[in-house]
Every structure is written in C-alpha cells, then in structure tokens.
PDB file of N, CA, C and O in Angstrom:
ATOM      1  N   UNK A   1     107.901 102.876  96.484  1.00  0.00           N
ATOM      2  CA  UNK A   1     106.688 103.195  97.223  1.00  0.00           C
ATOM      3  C   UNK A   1     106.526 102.263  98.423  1.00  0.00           C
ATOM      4  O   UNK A   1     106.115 102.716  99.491  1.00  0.00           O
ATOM      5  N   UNK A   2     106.849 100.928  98.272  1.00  0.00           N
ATOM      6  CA  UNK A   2     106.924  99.954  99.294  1.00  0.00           C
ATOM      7  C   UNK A   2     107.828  99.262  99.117  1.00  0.00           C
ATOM      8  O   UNK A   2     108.396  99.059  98.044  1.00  0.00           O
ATOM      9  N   UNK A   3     108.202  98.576 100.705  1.00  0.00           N
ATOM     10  CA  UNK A   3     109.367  98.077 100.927  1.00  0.00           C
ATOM     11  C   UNK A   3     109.383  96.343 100.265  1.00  0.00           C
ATOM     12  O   UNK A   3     108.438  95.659  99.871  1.00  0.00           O
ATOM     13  N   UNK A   4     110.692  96.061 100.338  1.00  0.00           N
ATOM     14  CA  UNK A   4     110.341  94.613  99.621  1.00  0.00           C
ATOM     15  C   UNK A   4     109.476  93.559 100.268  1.00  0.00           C
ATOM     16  O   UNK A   4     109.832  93.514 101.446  1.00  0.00           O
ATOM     17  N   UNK A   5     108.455  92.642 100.042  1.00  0.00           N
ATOM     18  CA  UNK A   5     107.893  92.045 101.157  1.00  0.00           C
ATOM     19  C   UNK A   5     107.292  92.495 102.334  1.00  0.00           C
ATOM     20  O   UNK A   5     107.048  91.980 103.425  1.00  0.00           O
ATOM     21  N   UNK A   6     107.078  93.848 101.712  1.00  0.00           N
ATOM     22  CA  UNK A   6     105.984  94.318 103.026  1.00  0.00           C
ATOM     23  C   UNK A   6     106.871  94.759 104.539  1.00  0.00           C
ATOM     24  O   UNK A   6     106.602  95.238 105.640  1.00  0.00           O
ATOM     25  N   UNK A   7     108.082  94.251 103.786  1.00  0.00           N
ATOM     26  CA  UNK A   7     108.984  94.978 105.351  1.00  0.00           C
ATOM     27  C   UNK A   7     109.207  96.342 105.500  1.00  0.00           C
ATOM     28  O   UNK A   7     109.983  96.641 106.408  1.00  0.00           O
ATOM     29  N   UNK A   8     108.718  97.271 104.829  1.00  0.00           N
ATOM     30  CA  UNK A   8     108.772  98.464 104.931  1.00  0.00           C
ATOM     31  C   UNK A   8     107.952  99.470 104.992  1.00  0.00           C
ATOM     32  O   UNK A   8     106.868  98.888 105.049  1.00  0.00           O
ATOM     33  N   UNK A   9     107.765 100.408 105.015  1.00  0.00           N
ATOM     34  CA  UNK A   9     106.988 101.688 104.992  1.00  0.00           C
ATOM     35  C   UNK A   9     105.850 102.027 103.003  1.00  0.00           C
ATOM     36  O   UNK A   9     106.237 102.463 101.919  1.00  0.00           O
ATOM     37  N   UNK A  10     104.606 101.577 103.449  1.00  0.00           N
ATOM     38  CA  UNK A  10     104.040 101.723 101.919  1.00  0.00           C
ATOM     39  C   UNK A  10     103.572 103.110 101.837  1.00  0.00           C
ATOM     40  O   UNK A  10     102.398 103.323 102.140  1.00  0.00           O
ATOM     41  N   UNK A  11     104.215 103.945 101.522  1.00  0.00           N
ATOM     42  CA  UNK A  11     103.025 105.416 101.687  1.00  0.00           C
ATOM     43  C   UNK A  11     101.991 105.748 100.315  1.00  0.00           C
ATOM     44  O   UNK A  11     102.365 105.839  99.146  1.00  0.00           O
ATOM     45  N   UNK A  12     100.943 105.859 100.707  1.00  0.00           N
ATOM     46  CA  UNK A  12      99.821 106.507  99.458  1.00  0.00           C
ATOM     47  C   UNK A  12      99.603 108.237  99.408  1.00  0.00           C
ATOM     48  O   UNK A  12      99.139 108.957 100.293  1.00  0.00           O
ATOM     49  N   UNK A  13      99.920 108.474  98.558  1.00  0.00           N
ATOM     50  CA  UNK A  13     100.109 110.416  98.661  1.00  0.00           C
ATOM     51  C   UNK A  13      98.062 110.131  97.917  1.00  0.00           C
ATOM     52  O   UNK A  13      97.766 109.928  96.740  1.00  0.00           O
ATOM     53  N   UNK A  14      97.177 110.219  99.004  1.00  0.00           N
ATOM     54  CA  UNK A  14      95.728 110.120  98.152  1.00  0.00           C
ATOM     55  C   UNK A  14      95.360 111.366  97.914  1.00  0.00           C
ATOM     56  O   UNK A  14      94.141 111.369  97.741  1.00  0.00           O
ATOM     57  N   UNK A  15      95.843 112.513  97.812  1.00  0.00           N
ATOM     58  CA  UNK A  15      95.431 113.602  97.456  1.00  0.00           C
ATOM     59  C   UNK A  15      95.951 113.870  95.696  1.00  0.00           C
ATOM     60  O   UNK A  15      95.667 114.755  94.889  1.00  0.00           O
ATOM     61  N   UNK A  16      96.623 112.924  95.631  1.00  0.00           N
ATOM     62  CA  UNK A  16      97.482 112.937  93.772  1.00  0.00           C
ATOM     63  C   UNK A  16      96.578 111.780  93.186  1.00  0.00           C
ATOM     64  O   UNK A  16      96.945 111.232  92.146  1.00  0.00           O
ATOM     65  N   UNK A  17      95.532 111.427  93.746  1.00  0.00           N
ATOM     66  CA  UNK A  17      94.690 109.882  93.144  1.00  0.00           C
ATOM     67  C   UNK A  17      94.078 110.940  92.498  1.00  0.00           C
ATOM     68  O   UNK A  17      94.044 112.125  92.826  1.00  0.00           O
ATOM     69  N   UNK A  18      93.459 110.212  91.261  1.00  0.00           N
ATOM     70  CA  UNK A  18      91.926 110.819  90.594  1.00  0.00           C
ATOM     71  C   UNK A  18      90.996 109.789  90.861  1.00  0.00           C
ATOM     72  O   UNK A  18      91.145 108.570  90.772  1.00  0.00           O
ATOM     73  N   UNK A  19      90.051 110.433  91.190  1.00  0.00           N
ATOM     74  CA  UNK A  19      89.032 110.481  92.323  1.00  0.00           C
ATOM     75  C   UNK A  19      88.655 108.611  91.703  1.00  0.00           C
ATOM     76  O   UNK A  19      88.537 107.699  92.522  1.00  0.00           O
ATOM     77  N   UNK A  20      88.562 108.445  90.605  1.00  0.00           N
ATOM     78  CA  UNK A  20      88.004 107.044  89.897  1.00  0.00           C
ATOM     79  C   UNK A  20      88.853 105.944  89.612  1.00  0.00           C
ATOM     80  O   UNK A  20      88.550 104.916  89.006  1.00  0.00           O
ATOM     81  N   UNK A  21      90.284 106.358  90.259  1.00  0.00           N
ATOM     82  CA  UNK A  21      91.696 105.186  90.652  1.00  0.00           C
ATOM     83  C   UNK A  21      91.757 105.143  91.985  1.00  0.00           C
ATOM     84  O   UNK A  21      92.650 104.344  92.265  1.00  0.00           O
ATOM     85  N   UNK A  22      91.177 105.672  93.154  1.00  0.00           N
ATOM     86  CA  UNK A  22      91.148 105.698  94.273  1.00  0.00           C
ATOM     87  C   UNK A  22      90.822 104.188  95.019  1.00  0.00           C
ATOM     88  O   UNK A  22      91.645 103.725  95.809  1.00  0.00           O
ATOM     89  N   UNK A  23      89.796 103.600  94.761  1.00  0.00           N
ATOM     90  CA  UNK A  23      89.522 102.179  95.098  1.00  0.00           C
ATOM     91  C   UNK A  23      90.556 101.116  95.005  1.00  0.00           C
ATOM     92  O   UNK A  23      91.117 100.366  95.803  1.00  0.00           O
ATOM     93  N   UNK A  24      90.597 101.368  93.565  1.00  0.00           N
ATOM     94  CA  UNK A  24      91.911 100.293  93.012  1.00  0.00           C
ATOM     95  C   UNK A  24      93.149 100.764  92.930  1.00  0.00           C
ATOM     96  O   UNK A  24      93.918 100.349  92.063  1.00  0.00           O
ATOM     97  N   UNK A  25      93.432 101.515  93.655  1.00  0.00           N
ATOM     98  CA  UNK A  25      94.684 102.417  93.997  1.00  0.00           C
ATOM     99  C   UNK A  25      95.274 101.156  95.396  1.00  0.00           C
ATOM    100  O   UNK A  25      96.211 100.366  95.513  1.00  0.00           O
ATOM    101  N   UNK A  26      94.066 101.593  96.258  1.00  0.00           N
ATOM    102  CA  UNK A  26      94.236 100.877  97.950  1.00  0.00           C
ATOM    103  C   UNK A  26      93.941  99.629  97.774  1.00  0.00           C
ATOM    104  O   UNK A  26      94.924  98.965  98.104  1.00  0.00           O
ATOM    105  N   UNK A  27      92.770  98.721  97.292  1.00  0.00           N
ATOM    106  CA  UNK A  27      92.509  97.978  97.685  1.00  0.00           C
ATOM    107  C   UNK A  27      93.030  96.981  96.291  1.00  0.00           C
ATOM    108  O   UNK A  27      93.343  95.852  96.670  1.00  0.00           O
ATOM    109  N   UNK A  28      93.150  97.150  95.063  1.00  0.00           N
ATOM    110  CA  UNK A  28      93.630  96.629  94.221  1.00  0.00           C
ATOM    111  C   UNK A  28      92.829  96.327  93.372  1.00  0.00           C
ATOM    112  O   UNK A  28      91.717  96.538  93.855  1.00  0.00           O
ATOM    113  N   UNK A  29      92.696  95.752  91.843  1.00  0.00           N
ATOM    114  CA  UNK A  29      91.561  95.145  91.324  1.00  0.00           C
ATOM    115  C   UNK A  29      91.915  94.014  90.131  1.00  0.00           C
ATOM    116  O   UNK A  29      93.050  93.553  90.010  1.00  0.00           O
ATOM    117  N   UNK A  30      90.890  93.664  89.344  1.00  0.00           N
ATOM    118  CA  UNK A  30      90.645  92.499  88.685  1.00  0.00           C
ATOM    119  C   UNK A  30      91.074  92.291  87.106  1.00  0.00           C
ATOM    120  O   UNK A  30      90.248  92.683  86.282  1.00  0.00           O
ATOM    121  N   UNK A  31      92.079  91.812  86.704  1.00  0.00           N
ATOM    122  CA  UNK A  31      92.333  91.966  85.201  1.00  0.00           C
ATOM    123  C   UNK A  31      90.935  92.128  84.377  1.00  0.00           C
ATOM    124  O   UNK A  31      90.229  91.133  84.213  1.00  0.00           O
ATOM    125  N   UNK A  32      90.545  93.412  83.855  1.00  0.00           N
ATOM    126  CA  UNK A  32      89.301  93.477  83.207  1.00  0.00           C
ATOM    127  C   UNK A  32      88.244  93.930  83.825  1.00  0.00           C
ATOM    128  O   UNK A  32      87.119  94.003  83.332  1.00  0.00           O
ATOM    129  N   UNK A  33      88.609  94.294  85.078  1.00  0.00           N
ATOM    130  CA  UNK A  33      87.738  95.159  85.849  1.00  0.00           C
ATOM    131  C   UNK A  33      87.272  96.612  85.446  1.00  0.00           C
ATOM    132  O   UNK A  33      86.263  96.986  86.045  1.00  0.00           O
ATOM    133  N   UNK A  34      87.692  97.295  84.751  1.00  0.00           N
ATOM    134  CA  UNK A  34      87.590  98.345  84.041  1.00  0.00           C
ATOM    135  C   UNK A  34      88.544  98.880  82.870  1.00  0.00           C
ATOM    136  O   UNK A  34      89.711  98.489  82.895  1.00  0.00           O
ATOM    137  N   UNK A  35      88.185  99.645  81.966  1.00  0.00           N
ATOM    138  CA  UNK A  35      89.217 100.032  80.537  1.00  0.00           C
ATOM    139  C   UNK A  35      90.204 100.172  81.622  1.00  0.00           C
ATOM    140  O   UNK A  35      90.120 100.668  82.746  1.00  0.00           O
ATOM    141  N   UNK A  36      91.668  99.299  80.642  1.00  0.00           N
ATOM    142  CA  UNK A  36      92.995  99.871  81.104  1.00  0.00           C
ATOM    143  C   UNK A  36      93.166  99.106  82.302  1.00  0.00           C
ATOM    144  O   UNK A  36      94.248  99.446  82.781  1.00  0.00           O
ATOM    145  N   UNK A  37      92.494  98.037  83.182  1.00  0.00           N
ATOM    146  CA  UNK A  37      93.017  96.988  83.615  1.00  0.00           C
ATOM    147  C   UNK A  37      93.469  95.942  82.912  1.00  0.00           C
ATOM    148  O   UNK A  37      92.635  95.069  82.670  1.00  0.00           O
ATOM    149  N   UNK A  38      94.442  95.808  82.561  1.00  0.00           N
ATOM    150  CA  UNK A  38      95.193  95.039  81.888  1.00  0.00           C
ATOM    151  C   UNK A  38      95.741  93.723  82.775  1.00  0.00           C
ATOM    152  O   UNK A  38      95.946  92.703  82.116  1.00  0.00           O
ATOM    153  N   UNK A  39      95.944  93.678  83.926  1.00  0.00           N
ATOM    154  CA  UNK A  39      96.474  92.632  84.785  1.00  0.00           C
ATOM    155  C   UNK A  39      96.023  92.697  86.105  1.00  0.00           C
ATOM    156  O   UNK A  39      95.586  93.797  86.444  1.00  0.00           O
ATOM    157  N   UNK A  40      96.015  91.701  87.037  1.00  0.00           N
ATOM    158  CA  UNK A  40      95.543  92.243  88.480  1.00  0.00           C
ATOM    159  C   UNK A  40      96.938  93.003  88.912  1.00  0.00           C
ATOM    160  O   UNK A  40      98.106  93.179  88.566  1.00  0.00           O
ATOM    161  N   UNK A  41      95.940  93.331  89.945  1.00  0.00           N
ATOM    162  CA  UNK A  41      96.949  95.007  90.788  1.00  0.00           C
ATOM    163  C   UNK A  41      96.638  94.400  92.332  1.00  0.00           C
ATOM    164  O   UNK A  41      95.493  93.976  92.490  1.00  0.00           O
ATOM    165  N   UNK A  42      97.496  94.325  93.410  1.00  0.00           N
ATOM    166  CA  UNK A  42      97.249  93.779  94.427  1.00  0.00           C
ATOM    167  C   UNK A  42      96.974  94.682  95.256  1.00  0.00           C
ATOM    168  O   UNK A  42      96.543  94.272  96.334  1.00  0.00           O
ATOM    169  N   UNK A  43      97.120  96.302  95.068  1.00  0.00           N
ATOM    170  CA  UNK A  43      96.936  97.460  95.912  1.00  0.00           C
ATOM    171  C   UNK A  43      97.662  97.879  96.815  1.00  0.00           C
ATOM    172  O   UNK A  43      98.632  97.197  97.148  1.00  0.00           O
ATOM    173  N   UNK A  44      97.386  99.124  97.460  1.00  0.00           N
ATOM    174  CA  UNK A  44      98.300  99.307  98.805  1.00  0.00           C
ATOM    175  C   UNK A  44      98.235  98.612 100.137  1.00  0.00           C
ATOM    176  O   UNK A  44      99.129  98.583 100.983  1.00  0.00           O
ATOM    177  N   UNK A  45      97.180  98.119 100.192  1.00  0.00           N
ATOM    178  CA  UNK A  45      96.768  97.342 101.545  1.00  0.00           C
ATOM    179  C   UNK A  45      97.511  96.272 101.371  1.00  0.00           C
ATOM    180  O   UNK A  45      98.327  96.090 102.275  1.00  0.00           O
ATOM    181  N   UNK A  46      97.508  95.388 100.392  1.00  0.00           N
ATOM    182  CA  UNK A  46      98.357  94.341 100.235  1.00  0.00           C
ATOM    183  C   UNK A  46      99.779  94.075 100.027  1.00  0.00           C
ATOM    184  O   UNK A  46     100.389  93.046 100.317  1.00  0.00           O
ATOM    185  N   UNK A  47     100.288  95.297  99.408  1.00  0.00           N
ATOM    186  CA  UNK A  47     101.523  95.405  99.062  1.00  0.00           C
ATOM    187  C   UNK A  47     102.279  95.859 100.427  1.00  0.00           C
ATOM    188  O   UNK A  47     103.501  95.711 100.425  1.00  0.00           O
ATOM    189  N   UNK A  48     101.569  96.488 101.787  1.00  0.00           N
ATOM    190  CA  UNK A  48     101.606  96.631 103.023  1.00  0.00           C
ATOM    191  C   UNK A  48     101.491  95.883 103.583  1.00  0.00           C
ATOM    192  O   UNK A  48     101.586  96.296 104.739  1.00  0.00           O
ATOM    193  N   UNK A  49     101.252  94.480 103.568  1.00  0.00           N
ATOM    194  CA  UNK A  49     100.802  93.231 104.306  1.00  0.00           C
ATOM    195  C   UNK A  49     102.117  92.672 105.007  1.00  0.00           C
ATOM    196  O   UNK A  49     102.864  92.073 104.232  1.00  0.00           O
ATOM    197  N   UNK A  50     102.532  92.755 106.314  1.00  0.00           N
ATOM    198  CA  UNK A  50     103.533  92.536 107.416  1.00  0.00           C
ATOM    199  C   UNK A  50     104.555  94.170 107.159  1.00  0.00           C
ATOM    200  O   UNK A  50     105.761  94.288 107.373  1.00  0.00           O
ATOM    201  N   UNK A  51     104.004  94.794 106.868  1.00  0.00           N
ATOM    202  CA  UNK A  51     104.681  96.368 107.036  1.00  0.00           C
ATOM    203  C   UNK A  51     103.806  97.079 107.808  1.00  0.00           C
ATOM    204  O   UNK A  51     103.125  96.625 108.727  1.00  0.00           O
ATOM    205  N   UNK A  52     103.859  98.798 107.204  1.00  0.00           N
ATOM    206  CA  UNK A  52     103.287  99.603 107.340  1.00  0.00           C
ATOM    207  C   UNK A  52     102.432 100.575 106.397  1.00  0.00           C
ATOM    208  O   UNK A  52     102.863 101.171 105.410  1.00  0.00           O
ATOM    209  N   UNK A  53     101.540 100.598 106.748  1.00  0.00           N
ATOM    210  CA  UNK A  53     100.353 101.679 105.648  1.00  0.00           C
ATOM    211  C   UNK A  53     100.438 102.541 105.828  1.00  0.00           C
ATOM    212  O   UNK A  53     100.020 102.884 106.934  1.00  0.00           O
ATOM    213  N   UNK A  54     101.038 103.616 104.928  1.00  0.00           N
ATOM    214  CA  UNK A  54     101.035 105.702 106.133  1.00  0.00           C
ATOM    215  C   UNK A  54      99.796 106.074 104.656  1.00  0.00           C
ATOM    216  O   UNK A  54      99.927 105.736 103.479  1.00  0.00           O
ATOM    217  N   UNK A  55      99.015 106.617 105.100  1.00  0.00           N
ATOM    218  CA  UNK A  55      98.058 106.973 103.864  1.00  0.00           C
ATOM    219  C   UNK A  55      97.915 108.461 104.712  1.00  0.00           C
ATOM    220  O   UNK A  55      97.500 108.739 105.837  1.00  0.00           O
ATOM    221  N   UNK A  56      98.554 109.378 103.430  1.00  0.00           N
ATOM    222  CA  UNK A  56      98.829 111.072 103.715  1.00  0.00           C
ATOM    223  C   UNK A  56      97.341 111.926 102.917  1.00  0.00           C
ATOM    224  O   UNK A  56      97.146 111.863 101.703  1.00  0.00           O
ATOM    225  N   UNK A  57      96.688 112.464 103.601  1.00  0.00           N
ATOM    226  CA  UNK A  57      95.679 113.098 103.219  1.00  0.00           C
ATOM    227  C   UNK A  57      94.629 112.621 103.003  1.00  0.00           C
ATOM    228  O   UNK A  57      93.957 113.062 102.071  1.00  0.00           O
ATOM    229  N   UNK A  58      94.258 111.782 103.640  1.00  0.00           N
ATOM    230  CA  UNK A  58      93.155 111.493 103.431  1.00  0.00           C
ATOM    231  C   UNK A  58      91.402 112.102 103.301  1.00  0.00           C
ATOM    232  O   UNK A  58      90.375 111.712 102.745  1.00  0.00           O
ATOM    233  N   UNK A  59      91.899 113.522 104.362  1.00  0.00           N
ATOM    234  CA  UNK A  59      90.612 114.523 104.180  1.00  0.00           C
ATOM    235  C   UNK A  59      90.584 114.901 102.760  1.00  0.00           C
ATOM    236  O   UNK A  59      89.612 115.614 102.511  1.00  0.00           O
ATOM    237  N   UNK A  60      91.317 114.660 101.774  1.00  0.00           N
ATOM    238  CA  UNK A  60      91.401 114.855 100.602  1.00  0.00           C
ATOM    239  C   UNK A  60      90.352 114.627  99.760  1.00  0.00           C
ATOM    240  O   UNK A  60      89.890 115.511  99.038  1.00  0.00           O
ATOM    241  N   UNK A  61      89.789 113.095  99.814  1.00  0.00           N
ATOM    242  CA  UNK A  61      89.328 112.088  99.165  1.00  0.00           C
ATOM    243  C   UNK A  61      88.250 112.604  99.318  1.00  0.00           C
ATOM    244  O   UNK A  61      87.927 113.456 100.146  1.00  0.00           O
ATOM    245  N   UNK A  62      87.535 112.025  98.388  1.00  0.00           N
ATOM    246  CA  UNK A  62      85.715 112.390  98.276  1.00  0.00           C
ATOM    247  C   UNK A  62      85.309 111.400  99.335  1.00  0.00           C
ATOM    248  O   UNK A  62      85.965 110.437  99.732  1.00  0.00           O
ATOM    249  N   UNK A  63      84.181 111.776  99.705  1.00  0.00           N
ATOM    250  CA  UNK A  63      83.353 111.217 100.942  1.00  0.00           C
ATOM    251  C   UNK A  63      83.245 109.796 100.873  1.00  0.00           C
ATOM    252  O   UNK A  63      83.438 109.092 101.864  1.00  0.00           O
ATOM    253  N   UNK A  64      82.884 109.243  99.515  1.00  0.00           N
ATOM    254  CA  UNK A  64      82.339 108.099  99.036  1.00  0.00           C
ATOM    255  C   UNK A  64      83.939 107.533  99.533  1.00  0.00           C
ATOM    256  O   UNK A  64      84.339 107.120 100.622  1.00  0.00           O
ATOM    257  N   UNK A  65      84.411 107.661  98.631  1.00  0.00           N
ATOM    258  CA  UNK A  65      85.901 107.093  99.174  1.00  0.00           C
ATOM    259  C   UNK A  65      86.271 106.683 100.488  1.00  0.00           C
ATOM    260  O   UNK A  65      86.580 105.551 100.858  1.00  0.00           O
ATOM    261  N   UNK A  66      86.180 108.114 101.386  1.00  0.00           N
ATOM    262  CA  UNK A  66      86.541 107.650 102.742  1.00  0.00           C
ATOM    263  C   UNK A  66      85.439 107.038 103.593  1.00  0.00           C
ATOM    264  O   UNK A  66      85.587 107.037 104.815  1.00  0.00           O
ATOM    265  N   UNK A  67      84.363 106.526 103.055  1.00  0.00           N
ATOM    266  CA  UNK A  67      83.310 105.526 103.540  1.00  0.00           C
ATOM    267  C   UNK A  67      84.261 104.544 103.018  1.00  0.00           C
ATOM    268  O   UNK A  67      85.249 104.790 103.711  1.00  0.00           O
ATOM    269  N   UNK A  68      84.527 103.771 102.386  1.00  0.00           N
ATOM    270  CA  UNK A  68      84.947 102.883 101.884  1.00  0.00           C
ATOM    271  C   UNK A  68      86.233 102.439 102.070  1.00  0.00           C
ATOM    272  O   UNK A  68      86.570 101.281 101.824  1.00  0.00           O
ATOM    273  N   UNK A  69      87.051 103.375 102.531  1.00  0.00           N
ATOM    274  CA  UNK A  69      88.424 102.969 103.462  1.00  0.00           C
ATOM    275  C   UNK A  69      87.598 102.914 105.017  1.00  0.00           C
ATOM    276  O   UNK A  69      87.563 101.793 105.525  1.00  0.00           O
ATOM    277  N   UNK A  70      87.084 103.796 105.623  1.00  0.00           N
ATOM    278  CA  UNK A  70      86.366 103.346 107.103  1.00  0.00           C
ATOM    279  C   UNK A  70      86.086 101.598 107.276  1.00  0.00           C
ATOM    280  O   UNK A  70      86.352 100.737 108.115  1.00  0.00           O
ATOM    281  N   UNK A  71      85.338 101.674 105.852  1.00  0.00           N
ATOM    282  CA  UNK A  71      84.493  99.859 106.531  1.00  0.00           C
ATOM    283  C   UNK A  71      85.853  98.709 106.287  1.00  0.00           C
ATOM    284  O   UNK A  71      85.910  97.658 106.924  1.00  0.00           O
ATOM    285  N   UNK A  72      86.980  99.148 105.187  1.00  0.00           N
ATOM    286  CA  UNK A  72      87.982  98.028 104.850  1.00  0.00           C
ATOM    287  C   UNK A  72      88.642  98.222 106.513  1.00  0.00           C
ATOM    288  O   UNK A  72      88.953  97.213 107.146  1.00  0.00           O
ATOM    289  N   UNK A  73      88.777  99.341 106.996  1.00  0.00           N
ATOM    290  CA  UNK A  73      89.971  99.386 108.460  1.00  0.00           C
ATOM    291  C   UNK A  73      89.108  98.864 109.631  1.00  0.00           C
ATOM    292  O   UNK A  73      89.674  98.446 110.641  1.00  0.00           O
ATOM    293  N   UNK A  74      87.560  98.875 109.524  1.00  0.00           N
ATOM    294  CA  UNK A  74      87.131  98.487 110.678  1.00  0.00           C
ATOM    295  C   UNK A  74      86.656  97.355 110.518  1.00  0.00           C
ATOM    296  O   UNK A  74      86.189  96.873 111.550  1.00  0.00           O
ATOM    297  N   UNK A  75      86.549  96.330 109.033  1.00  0.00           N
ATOM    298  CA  UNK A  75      86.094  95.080 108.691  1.00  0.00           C
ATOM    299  C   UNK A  75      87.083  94.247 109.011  1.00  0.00           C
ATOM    300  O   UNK A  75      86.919  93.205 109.645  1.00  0.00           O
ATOM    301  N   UNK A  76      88.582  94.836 108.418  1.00  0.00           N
ATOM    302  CA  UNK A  76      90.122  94.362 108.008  1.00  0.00           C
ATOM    303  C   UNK A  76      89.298  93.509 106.914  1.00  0.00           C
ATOM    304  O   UNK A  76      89.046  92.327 107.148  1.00  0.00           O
ATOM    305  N   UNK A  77      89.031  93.906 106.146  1.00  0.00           N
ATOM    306  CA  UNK A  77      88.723  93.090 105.006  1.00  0.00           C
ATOM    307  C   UNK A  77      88.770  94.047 103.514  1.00  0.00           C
ATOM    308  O   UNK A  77      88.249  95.161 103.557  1.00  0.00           O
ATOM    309  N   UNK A  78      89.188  93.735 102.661  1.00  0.00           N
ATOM    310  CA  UNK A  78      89.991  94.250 101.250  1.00  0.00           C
ATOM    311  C   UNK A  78      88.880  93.730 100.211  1.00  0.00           C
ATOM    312  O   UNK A  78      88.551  92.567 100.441  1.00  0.00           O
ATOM    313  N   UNK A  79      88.316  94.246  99.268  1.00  0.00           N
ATOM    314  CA  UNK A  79      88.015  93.454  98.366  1.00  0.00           C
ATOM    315  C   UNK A  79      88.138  94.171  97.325  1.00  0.00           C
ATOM    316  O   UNK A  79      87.507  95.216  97.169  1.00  0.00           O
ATOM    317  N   UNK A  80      89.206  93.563  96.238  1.00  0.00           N
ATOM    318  CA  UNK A  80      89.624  94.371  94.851  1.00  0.00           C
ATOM    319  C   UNK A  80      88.682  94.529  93.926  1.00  0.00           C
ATOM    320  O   UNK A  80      87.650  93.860  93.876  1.00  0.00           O
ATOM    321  N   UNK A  81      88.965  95.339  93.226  1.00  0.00           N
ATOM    322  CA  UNK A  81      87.516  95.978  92.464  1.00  0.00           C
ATOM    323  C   UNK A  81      87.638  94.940  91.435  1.00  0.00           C
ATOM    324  O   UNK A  81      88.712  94.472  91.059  1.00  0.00           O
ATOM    325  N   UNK A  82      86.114  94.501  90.862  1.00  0.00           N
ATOM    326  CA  UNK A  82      86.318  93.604  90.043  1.00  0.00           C
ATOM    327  C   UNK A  82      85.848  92.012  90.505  1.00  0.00           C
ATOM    328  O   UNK A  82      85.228  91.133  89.906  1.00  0.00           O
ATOM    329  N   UNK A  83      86.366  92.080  91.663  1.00  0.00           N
ATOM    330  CA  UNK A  83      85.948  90.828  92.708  1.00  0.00           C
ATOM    331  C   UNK A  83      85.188  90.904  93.667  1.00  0.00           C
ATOM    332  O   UNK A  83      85.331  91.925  94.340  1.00  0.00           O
ATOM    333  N   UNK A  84      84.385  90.165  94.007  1.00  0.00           N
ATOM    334  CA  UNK A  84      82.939  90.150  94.718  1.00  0.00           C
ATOM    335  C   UNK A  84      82.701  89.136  95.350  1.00  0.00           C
ATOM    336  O   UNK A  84      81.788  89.122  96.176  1.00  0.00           O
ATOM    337  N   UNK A  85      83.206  88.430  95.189  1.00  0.00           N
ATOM    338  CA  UNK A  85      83.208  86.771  95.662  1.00  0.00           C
ATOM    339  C   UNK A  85      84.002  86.961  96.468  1.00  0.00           C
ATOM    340  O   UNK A  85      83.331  86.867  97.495  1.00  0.00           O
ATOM    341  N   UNK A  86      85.356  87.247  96.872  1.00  0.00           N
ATOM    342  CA  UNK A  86      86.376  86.436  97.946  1.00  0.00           C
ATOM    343  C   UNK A  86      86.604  87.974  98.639  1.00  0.00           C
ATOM    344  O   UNK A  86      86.008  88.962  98.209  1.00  0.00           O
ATOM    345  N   UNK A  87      87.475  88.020  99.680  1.00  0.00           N
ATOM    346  CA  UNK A  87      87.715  89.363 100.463  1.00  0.00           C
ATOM    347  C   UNK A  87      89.175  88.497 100.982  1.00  0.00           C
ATOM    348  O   UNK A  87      89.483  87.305 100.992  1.00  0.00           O
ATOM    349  N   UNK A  88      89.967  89.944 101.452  1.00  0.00           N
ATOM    350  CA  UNK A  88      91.637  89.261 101.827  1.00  0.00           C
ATOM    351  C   UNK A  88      91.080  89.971 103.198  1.00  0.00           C
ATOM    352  O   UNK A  88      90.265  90.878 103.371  1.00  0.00           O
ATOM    353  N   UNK A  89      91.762  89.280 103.983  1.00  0.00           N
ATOM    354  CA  UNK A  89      91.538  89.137 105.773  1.00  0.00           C
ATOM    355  C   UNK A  89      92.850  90.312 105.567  1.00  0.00           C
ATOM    356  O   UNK A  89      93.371  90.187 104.459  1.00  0.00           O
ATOM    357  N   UNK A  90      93.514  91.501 106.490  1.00  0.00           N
ATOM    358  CA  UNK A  90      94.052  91.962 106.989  1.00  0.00           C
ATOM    359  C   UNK A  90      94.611  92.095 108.645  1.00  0.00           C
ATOM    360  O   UNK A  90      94.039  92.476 109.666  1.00  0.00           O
ATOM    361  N   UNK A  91      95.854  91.643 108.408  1.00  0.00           N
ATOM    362  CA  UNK A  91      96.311  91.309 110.034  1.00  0.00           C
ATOM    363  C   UNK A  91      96.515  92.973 110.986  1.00  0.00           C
ATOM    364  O   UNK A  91      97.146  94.007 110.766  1.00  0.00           O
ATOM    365  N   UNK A  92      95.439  92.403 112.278  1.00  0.00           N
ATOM    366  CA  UNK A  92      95.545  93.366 113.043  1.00  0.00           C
ATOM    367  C   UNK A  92      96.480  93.832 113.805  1.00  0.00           C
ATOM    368  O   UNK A  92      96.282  94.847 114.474  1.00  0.00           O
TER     369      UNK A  92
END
C-alpha cells in the first residue's frame, strides 16, 4: 500500500472504508481507542510522510468524514483517534 519510508506512492481506495474505520484509517489511532484497537496504527497520512498521498474517491465518504480530512489538509495537522493532547505537523 506504501512505499518503504514514505518514498513511495501511499494510495487509500476510501470508497472500500466502512464508514466507522475511516478516521483511523487516514489519520491513525490509539492502542485502546476503540474495541479491536489492539496497538497504535500510524495511518495513511503518516505512513505518507516524505512520499505521496493519492486518496481515490473521496466523494465517496460521508460528509462528516470529508469535513474532517478538509481541516487535517488545510491545518496540516493529524490527530489519531484516541489522542487529544498532541497533533503531528504535516510537511507542506
């Protein structure tokens, strides 16, 4: 899905998300952040960090969703579900 170290192409197919893995799909989340987080997840934004992000379909996503990718691309700021306290800076 992504290249080693972010040197490559990360693509997200978000039209195959269910609608309630969508957050922590992209942005990543918190060991214990919800049933079935078992470990942290660093997400697609991060696992893209000195690559590329291609995110395919996005008219897909429920509204709520694509509010919530809008403010991470125009903040550059990430914050994994689960965590509330810290935010990861994204290079422009």
């Amino acid at each position: 899905m992504c290249g080693v170290g972010g040197a490559g192409v990360c693509r997200g197919q978000l039209a195959a998300l269910p609608a309630g893995l969508v957050e922590s799909t992209l942005f990543g989340h918190k060991k214990g952040a919800f049933t079935g987080a078992t470990s942290n997840s660093t997400g697609l934004f991060l696992d893209a960090q000195g690559g590329t992000l291609f995110l395919d379909e996005i008219g897909e996503l429920a509204a709520a969703d694509q509010a919530k990718l809008l403010r991470a691309l125009d903040s550059r700021e990430i914050i994994p579900v689960g965590e509330r306290d810290e935010s990861a800076q994204m290079r422009g």
